[in-house]
C-alpha positions as a Markdown table, in Angstrom:
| # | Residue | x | y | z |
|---|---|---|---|---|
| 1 | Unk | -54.4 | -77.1 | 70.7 |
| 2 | Unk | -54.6 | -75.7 | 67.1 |
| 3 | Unk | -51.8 | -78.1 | 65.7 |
| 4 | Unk | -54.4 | -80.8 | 66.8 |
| 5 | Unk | -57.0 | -79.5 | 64.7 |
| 6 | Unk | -54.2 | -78.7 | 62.1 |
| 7 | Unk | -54.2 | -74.9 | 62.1 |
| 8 | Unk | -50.8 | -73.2 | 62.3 |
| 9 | Unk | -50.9 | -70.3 | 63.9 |
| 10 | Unk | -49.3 | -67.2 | 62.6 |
| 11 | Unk | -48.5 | -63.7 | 63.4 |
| 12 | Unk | -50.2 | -61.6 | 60.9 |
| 13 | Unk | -50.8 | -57.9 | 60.7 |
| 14 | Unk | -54.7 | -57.3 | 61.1 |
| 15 | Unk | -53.7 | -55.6 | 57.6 |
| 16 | Unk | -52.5 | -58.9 | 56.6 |
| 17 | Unk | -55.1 | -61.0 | 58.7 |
| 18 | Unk | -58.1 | -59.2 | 56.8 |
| 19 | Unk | -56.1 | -59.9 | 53.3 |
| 20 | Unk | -56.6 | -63.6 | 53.6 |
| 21 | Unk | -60.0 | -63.3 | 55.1 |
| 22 | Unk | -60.9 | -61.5 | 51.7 |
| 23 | Unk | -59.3 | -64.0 | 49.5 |
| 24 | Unk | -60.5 | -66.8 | 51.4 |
| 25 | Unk | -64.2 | -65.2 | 51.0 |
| 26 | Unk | -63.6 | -64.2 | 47.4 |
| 27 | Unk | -62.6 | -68.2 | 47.2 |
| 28 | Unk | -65.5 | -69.6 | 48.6 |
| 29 | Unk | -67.6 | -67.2 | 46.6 |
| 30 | Unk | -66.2 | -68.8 | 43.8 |
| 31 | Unk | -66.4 | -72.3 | 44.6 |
| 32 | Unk | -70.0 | -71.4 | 45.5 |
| 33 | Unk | -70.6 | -69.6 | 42.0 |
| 34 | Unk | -69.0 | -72.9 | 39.8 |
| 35 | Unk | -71.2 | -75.1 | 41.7 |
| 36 | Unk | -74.7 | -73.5 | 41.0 |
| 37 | Unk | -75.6 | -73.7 | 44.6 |
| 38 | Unk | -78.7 | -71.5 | 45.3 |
| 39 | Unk | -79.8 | -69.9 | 48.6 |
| 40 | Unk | -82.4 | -71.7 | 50.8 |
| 41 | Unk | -85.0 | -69.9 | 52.2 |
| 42 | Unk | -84.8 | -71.9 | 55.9 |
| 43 | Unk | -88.4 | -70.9 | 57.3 |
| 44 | Unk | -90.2 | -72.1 | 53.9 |
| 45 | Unk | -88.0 | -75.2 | 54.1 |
| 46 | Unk | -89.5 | -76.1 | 57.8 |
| 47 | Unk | -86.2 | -75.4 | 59.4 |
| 48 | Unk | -86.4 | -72.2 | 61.2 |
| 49 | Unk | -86.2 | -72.5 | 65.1 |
């Protein structure tokens, strides 16, 4: 079912497992950072459920 979605499963270490989480979130941050993207507040912006 994961090759459908095009994940490739792997057998990782948790040690190795929480590695790529942290350059994967250290990534994004990045990505996030370059772009200039703020925060949205979701109750002021008539959002919140």
């Amino acid at each position: 079912m994961l090759r459908n979605l095009f994940f490739e499963p792997v057998a990782d270490t948790p040690e190795q497992f929480a590695a790529f989480l942290n350059r994967q979130r250290a990534a994004a941050a990045e990505l996030v950072k370059i772009s200039g993207m703020k925060p949205v507040d979701m109750q002021s912006a008539g959002r919140a459920r």
